[in-house]
N, C-alpha and C positions, 0 to 999 in steps of 0.2 A: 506290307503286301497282302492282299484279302485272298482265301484260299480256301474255297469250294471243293466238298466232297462230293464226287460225282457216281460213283459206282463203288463197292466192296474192295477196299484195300485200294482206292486211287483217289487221291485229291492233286486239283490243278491250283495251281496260281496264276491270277489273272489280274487285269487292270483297266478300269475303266474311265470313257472322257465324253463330259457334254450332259445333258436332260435326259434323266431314264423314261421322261414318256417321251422322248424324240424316237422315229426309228431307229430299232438297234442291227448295229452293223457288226459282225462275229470275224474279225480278221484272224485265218490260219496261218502260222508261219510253217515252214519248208524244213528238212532234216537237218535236225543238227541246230536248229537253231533259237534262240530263245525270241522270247516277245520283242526284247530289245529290237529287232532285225523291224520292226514296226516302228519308225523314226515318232519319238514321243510327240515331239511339232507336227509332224504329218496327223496322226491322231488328231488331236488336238484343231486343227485346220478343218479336216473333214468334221469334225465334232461342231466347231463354230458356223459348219453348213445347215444343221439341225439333223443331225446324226448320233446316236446316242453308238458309243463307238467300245466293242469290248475286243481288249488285246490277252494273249493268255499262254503258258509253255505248256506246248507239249507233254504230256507223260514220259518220261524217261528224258527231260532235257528240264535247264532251269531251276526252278523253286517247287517244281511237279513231284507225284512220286517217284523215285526209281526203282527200277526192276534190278538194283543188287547181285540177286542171288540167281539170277540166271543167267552166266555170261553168255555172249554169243561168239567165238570164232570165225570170223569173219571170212576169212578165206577156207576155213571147212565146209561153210553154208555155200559159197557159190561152188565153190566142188561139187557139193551135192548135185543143188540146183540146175547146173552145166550139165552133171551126168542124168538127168530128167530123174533125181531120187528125192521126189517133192514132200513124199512122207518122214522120209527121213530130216530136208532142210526143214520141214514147220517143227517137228520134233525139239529143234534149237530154238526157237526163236517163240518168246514168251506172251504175244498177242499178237492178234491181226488188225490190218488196215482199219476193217470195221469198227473196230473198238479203240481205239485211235479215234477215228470220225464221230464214234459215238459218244466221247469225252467232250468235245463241245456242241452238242444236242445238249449232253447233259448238265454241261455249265448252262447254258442258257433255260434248262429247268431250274436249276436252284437260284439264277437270278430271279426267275416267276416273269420269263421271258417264252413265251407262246408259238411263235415266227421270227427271223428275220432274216435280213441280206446278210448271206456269207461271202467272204470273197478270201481266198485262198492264193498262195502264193508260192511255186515250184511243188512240194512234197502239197504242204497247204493245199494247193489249188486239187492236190489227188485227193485230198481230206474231205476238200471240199465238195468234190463231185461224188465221192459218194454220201457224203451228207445228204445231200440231193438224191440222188438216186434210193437210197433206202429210207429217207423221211421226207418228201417230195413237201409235204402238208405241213411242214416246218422250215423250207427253204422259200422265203417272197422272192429274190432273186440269186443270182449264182454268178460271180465272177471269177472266172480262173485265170491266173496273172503266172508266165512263164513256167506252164504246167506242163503236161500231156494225157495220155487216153491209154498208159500201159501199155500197149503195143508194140513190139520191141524198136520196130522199123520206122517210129517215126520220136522225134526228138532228142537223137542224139548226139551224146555229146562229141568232141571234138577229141583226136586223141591227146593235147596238151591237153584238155580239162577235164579229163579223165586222172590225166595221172598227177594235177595240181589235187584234185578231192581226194583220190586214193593218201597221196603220202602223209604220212603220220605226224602231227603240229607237234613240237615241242612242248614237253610238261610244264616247263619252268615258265613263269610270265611272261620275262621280257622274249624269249624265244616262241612263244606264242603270237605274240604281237607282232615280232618282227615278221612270222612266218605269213600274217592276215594276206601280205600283200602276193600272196598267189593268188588271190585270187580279183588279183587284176585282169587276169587271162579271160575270164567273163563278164568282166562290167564295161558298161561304157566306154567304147575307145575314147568318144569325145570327154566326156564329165567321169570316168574313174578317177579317182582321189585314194591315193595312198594312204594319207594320211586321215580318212575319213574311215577308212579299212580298220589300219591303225587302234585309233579313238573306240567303235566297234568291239573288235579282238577285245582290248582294257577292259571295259567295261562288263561283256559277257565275262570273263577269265576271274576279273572280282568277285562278280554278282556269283556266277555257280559255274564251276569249271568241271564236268562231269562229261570224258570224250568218251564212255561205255557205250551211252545209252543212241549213239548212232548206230552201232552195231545194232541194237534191238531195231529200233527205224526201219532202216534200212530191212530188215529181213521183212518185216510186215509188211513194206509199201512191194520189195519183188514178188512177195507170196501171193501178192494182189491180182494181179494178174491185168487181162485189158477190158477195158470199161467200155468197148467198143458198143458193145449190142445195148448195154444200157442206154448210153449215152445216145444211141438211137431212137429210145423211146423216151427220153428226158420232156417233162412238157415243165420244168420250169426256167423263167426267164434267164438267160444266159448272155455275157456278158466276156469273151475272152481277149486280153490284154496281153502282148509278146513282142522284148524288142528286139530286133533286127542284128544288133551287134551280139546277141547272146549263143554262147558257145557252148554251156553245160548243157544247155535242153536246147534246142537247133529250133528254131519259129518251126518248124514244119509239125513239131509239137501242140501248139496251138494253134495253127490252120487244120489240124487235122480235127482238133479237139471243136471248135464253131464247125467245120466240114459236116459233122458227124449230129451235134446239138440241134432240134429243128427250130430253126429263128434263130442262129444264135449270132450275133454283132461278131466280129471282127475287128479290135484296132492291132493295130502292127506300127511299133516306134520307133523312128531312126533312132540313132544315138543313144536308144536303151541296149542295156548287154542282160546279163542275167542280176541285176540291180534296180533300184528305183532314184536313180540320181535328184537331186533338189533339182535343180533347173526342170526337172519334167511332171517337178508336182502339180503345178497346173494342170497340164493335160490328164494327171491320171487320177486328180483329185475331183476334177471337172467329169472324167469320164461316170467315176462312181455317182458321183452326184447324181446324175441325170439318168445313169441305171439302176439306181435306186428309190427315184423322185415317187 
């Protein structure tokens, strides 16, 4: 696994699919989650479009750096942040949004990658707008797929998937695995697959089983705050993708998010929940394509 130093004391791990003079595509994944959560065949598929396709973990998730030595308290920090003691929750919590977003800028510098399409996906898709938003002349276009705008009031979650993401997964594997399937509660009514959950859970829990570094996540994407006024002056092409059945981020998340973008598309998918089920790569493979062409 190739692994790119991007800034002072952070290197990512990354993966790439297709012709590096093809357009290259920066897909972000979402908290908590490693590259995996970028179905390798999906890749791959969009790569055979002539898409030069880079997958990559997060800092604090994966085969990335982690932040170790600064735990975060998870329920100290929204204390905080509840009681409006915002100096105090950043005090916890070991970087911001910003630098998060600016970890793939900065992979796509050490690739000797100049521009490309980013497209982001729930936390990702936050990555990804600010990508956008503070390197404008390095984003060709911007997809955000079952994101939102920060704003408290718009894309939340349901109170089951709330407290399906809150509760704590099991250390041990097979309890890890078995736990994946809570989060049925937000995938596709029609196309969730347990057992694809399942398969999933395994594989991250192998590859690098590291549940810290959500805590850090987490605190830098709430400290973020809402991307409202940016997002109003956004002049790059936009592209948001949100389906219907999804429960942790509510579509109003991403109607708010195009609402707000000037120009910015609008697809909205039945039978998507907060997942990318196979049955609908078609439509979301085809979508990128043609927002990216």
């Amino acid at each position: 696994m190739p692994i790119a130093d991007v800034s002072p004391g952070v290197s990512i791990a990354y993966e790439t699919f297709g012709d590096p003079g093809d357009p290259a595509v920066l897909l972000v994944m979402g908290l908590g989650a490693q590259m995996l959560g970028w179905d390798e065949a999906l890749c791959q598929e969009l790569a055979g479009r002539g898409r030069y396709v880079i997958r990559y973990d997060n800092r604090d998730c994966g085969l990335s750096t982690r932040f170790d030595e600064h735990p975060v308290d998870v329920g100290q920090f929204m204390a905080l942040v509840g009681a409006g003691e915002i100096a105090a929750a950043s005090a916890l919590v070991p970087y911001t949004i910003q630098e998060m977003a600016d970890d793939g800028l900065n992979l796509l510098t050490a690739l000797g990658i100049e521009r490309a399409h980013v497209v982001g996906s729930s936390v990702g898709g936050m990555l990804a707008q600010v990508m956008a938003i503070s390197r404008p002349e390095r984003v060709l276009t911007l997809t955000s797929m079952m994101s939102s705008t920060g704003e408290p009031q718009y894309g939340k979650a349901t109170p089951e998937a709330q407290a399906a993401i809150a509760a704590p997964r099991p250390a041990d594997r097979e309890g890890f695995i078995a736990a994946a399937e809570r989060d049925l509660v937000w995938a596709s009514r029609r196309y969730g697959d347990p057992a694809v959950l399942r398969d999933l859970a395994a594989r991250s829990y192998d590859r690098a089983y590291y549940p810290a570094g959500v805590g850090h996540q987490l605190g830098a994407v709430t400290l973020g705050g809402s991307r409202a006024d940016a997002l109003r002056e956004l002049k790059v092409p936009t592209l948001v993708i949100h389906g219907l059945d999804d429960t942790l981020i509510d579509p109003s998340g991403g109607k708010r998010t195009a609402e707000l973008v000037p120009g910015a598309k609008l697809l909205l998918l039945p039978d998507m929940g907060h997942d990318r089920p196979r049955p609908l790569w078609p439509q979301l493979i085809g979508a990128i394509e043609a927002h990216t062409a």
